[in-house]
C-alpha positions, 0 to 999 in steps of 0.5 A: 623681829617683829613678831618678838616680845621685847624686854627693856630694861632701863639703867639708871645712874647709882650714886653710892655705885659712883662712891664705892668705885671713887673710894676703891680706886682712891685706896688702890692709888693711895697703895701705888703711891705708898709702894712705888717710890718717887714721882713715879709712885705719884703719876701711878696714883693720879692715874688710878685716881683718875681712872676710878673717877672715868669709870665712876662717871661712865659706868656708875653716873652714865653720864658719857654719851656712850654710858649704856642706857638700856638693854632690848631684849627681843627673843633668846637670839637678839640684844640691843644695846641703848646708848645714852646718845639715843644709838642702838648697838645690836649685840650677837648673842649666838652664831645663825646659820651661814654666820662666818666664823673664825677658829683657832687653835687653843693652848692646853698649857702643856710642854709636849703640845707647845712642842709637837703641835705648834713647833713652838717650845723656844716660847713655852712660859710655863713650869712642867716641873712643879708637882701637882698639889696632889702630890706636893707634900 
């Protein structure tokens, strides 16, 4: 995209994000160890802790190799991704012309679609039966 004006913009690591994501998942880890009884409620709260720890020096520090630098933006269709390792990962925004595509069909949540649609009631998990808040008193 030569022709393309670009736009960077550059991250950079926020301690007080860091602090806020530590602090958070020490509180989450602090509440599974208080709910979850015995050695599994502290192996719980470890790996909460450590999970805020990861994603505080990943996210927040970007410090990992993989931590995103940067953003390009290069036109409305074309954003790349600046790795703190220097790699640049294209991201696609929207689908061009002759793109291949994969579509599959949804789940609109209802009994009768899960039945006559998908043949597939033995594994329906919702509640047809509730009233709807309009008509719960």
């Amino acid at each position: 995209m030569s022709n393309a004006r670009i736009l960077r913009i550059d991250l950079s690591p926020s301690r007080g994000l860091a602090a806020a994501i530590v602090t958070v998942h020490g509180g989450a880890a602090a509440c599974a160890g208080v709910l979850v009884a015995g050695a599994a409620g502290v192996c719980l709260g470890l790996l909460i802790g450590c999970l805020g720890l990861a994603a505080a020096w990943d996210r927040a520090l970007l410090r990992s190799p993989r931590s995103v630098r940067a953003l390009r933006i290069e036109g409305k269709d074309y954003v790349t991704l600046e790795l703190a390792d220097a790699e640049l990962v294209p991201v696609p925004i929207a689908p061009s012309a002759g793109d291949a595509l994969t579509v599959y069909p949804g789940c609109d949540k209802q009994q009768s679609t899960c039945s006559a649609k998908f043949n597939n009631l033995q594994h329906f998990e919702g509640f047809p039966y509730i009233p709807t808040p309009e008509t719960a008193v």
